[in-house]
C-alpha positions as CSV (number, residue, x, y, z in Angstrom):
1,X,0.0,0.0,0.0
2,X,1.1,3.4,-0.6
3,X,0.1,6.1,1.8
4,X,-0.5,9.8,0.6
5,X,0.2,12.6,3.1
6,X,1.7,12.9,6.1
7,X,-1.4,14.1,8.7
8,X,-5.2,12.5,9.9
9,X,-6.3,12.8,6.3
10,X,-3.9,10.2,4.8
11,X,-5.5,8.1,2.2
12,X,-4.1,4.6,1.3
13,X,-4.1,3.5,-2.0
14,X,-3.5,0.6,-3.7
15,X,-1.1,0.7,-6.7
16,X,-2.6,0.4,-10.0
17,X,0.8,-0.4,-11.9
18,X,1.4,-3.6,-9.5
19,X,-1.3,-5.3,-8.1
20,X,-3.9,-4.3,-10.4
21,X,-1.9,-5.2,-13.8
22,X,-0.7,-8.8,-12.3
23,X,-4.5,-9.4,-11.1
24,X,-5.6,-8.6,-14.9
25,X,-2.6,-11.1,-16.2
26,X,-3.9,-13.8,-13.9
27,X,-7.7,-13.4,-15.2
28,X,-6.4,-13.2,-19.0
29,X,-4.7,-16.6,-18.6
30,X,-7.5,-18.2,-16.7
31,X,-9.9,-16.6,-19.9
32,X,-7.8,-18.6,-21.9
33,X,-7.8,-21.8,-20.1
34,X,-11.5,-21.9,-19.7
35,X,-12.3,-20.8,-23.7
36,X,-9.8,-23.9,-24.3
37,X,-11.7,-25.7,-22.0
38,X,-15.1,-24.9,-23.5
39,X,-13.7,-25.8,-27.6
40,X,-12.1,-28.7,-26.7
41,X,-15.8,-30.0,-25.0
42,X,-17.1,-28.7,-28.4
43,X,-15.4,-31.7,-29.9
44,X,-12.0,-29.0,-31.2
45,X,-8.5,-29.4,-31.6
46,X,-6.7,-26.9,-29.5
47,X,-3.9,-25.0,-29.0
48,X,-3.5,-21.8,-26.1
49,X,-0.3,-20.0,-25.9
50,X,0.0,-17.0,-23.4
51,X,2.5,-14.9,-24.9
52,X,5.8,-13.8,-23.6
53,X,5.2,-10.4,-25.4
54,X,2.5,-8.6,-27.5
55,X,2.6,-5.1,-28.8
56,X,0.5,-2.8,-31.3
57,X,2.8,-2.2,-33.9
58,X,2.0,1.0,-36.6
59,X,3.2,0.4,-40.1
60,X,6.1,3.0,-38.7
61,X,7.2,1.0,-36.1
62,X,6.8,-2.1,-39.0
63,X,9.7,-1.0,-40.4
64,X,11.3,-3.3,-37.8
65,X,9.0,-6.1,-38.2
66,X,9.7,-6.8,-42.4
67,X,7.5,-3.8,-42.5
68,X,4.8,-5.8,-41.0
69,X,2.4,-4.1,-38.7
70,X,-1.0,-5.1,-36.4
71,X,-0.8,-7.2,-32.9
72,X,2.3,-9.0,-32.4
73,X,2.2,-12.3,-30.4
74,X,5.8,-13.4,-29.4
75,X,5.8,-17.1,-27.7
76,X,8.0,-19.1,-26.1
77,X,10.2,-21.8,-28.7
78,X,8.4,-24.6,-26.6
79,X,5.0,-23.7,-27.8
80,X,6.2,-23.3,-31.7
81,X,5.4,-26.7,-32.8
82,X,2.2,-27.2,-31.7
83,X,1.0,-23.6,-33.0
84,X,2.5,-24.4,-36.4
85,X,1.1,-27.9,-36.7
86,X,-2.6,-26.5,-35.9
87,X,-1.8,-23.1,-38.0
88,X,-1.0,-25.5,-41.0
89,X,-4.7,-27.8,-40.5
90,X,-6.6,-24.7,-41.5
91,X,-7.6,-21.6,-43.3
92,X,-9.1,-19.6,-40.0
93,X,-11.2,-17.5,-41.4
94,X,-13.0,-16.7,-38.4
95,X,-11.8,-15.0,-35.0
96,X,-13.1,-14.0,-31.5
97,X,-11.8,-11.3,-28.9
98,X,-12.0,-11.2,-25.4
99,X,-10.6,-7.8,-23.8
100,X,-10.1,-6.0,-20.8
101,X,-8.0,-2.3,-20.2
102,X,-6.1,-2.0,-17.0
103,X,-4.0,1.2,-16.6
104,X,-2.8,2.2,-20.0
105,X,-2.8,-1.8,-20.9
106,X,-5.3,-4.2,-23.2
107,X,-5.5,-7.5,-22.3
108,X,-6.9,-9.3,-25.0
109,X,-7.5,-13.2,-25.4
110,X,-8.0,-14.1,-29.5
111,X,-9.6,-17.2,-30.6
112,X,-8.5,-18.0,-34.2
113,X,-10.8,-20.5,-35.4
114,X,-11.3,-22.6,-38.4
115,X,-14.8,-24.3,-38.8
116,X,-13.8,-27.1,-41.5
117,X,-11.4,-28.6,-39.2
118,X,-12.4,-27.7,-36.3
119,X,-9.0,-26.1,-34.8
120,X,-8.8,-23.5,-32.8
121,X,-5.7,-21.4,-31.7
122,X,-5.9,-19.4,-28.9
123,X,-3.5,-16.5,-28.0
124,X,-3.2,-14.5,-24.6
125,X,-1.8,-10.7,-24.1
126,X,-1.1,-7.6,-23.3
127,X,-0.2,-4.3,-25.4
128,X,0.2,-1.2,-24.4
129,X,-3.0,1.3,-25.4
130,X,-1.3,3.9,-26.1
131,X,0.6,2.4,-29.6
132,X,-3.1,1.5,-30.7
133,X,-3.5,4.8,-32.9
134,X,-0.5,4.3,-35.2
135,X,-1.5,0.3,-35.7
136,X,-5.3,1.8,-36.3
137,X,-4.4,4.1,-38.8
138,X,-2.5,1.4,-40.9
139,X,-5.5,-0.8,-40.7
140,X,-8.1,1.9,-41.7
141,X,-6.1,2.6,-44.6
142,X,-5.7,-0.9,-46.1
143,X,-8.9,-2.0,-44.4
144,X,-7.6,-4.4,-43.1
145,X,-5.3,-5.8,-39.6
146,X,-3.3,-8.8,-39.0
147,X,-2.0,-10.9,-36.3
148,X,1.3,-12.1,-36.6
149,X,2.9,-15.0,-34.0
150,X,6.8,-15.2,-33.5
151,X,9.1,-16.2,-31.9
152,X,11.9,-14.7,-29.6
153,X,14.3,-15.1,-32.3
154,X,11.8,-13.4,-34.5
155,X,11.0,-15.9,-36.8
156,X,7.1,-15.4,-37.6
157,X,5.0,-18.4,-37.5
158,X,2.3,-17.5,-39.0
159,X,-0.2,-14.5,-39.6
160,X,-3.9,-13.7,-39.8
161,X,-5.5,-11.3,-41.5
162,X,-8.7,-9.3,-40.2
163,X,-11.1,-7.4,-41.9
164,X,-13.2,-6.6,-39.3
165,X,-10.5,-5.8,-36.4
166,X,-12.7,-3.3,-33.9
167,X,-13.2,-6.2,-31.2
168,X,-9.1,-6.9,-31.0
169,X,-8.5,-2.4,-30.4
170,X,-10.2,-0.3,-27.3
């Protein structure tokens, strides 16, 4: 707890940075857990990876990404194989978000779903809100966003693109 003031009147607060960002982190994975949960009831291949990193990126800041640009996913080597085995059973035309803002952050859970073969890959993370603009922009102009998964080593896995991207942006 932090305490403001020094007299009768001091108020204690609880950090928002801290407590409040880790308490969202913990609900996003548990989100993703129990939407995995619920497909793989439904009868469909899974696959959930909570990412190490994610990040808006503007076509600006793309310039460092092969001049790629949208949401960034960056996992963990141990969790490459099994994204690219389901990523290769299917087309994934189809996508559902699941967000919630804490301080300045999105956490976002994205379902990437492909009806036909009934996979589903599921993706956990957090971007800071205040890149959003610049990867908006970008999108509004080719009307169109994408989803890219990589690894630390920055070799992308894969990439989804979005036409209709207003559920995965505040």
């Amino acid at each position: 707890m932090t305490q403001i003031g020094d007299d009768e009147f001091t108020q204690q607060r609880e950090p928002v940075s801290g407590t409040a960002i880790k308490n969202a982190w913990v609900q996003t994975t548990e989100d993703l857990s129990a939407l995995e949960q619920q497909r793989q009831e439904n009868g469909w291949d899974t696959v959930a990876i909570p990412a190490l990193q994610t990040a808006a990126v503007s076509r600006d800041a793309g310039k460092k990404h092969d001049d790629r640009y949208g949401l960034f996913f960056v996992i963990a080597d141990n969790h490459a194989d099994s994204f690219t085995n389901a990523f290769e059973r299917g087309e994934f035309p189809r996508y559902e978000a699941y967000r919630n803002e804490v301080d300045g952050a999105v956490f976002l859970v994205v379902e990437l779903l492909d009806p036909e073969s009934e996979t589903a890959i599921l993706l956990a993370g957090q971007y800071e809100r205040r890149h959003v603009p610049g990867m908006v922009a970008a999108a509004t102009e080719d009307g169109e966003l994408y989803t890219h998964v990589r690894t630390l080593d920055k070799t992308v896995l894969g990439s989804f693109k979005h036409d209709e991207y207003a559920p995965l942006v505040p």
